[in-house]
C-alpha positions as CSV (number, residue, x, y, z in Angstrom):
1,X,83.6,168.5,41.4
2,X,82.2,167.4,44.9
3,X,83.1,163.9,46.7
4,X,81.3,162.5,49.2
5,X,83.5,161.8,52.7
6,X,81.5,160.2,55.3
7,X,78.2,161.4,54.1
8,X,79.5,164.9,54.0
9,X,80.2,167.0,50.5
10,X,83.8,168.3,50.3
11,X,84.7,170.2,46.9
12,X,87.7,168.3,45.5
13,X,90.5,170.5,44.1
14,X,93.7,169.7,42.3
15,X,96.9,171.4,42.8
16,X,97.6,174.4,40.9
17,X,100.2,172.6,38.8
18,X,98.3,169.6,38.0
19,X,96.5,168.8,34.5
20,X,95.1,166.4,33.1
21,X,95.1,169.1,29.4
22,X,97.0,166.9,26.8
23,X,98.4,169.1,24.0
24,X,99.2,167.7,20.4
25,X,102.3,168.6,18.4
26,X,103.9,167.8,15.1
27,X,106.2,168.1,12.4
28,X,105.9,170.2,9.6
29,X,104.5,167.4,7.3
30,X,102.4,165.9,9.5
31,X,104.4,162.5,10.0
32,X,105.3,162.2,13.3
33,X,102.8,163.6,15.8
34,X,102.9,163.5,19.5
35,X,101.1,164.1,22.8
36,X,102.2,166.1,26.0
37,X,100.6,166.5,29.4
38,X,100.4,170.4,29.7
39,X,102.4,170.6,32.9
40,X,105.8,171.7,32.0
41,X,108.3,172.0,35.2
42,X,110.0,174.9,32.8
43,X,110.3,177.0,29.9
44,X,113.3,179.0,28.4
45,X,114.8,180.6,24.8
46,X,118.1,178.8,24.5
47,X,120.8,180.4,22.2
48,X,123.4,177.8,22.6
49,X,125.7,176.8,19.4
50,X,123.8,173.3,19.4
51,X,120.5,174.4,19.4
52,X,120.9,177.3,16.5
53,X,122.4,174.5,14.7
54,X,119.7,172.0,15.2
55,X,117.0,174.6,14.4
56,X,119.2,177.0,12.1
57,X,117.4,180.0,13.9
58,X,118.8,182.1,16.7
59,X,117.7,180.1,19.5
60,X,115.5,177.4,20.5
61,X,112.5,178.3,22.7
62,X,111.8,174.9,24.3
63,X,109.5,173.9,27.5
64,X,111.0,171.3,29.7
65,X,109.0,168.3,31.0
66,X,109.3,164.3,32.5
67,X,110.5,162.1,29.9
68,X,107.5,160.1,30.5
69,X,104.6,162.7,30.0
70,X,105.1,163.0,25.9
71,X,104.2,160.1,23.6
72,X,104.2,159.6,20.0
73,X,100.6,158.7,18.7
74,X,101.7,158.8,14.5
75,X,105.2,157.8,13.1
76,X,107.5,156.6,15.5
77,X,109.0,154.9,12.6
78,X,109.6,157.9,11.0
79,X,112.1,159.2,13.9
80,X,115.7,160.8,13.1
81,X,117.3,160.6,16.2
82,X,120.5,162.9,16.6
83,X,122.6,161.4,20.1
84,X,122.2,158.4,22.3
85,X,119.6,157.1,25.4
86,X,121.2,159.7,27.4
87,X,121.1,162.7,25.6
88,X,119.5,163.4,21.6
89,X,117.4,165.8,19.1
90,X,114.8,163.4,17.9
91,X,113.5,165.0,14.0
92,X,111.3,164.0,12.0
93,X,113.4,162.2,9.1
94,X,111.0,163.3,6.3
95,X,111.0,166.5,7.0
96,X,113.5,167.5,9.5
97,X,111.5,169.5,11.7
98,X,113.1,168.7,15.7
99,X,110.7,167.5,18.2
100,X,112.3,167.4,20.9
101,X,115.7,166.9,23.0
102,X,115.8,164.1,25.6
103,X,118.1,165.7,28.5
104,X,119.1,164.9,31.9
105,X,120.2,161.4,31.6
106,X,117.0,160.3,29.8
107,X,114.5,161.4,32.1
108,X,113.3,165.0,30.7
109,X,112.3,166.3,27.1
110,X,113.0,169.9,26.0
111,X,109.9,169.7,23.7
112,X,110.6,172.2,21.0
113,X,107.8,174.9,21.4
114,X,106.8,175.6,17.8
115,X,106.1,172.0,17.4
116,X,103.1,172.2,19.5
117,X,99.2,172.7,17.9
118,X,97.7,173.7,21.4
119,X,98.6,176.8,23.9
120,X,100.7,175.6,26.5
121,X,99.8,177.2,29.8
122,X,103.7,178.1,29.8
123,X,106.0,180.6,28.1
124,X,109.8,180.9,28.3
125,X,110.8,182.4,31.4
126,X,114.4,183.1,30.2
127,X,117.3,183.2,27.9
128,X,119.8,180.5,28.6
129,X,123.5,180.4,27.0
130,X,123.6,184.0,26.0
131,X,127.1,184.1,26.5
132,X,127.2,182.0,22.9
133,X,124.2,183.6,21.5
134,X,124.4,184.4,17.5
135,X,126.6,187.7,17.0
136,X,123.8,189.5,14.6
137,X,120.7,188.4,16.8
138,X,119.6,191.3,19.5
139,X,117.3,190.0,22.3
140,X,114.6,192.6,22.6
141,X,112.5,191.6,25.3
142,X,112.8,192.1,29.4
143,X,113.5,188.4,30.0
144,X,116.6,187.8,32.5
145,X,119.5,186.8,30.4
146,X,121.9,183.7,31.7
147,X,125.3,183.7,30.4
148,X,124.9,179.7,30.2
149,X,122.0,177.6,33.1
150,X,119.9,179.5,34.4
151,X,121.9,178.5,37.6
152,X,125.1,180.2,36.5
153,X,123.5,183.7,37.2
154,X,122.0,186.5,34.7
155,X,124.0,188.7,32.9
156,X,125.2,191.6,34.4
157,X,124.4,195.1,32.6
């Protein structure tokens, strides 16, 4: 793309983090369906007690982004929500199938990654809250490991 600035052509170039790629996502039965700017801040595999339960698998692979960049375009009526403003695991209440997490105080989602039709341009960088992870699951790729945030340090070998 080219603007024109004082009668001179200057190519105009976004930052490599911004997007204007929207990606879809869904439930299992189609219900509740949703909309996402593909620029996730983060991505990680969390194994924490909360999120095994939620999903019933051995962790939650989940990309974290500003509560404001996902909305709901089908079934907002059809919302299970799991928690309060602050903090929640928003399902589908037909079919169960988690969305998303609202985090930090309200202001971030943990979209849950196998939700999402499109490629995101992100994949998990990590493995949070290993320190809790299930007993008979065995992490098998070279991702550093955190015993809990990624701030608390990776696990030592």
């Amino acid at each position: 793309m080219l603007t024109v600035i004082a009668g001179k052509e200057e190519p105009v170039t976004k930052p490599e983090y911004a997007s204007d790629r929207k990606l879809a996502g869904r439930c299992l039965c189609g219900a509740v369906q949703y909309e996402v700017a593909d620029e996730f801040a983060y991505a990680a595999n969390c194994h924490c007690s909360n999120c095994r339960r939620t999903t019933g698998s051995a962790f939650k692979p989940f990309a974290g982004i500003g509560r404001e960049k996902l909305h709901l375009t089908k079934g907002d009526d059809k919302l299970m929500i799991f928690g309060d403003e602050s903090g929640n695991d928003t399902h589908c209440k037909l079919c169960g199938s988690l969305l998303y997490s609202l985090v930090r105080d309200g202001t971030f989602v943990h979209v849950a990654m196998g939700t999402l039709v499109d490629d995101p341009s992100i994949r998990p960088a990590q493995h949070i809250f290993v320190g809790s992870k299930a007993p008979w699951f065995t992490i098998t790729d070279d991702l550093p490991q955190y015993q809990e945030h990624v701030i608390a340090g990776p696990v030592s070998a």
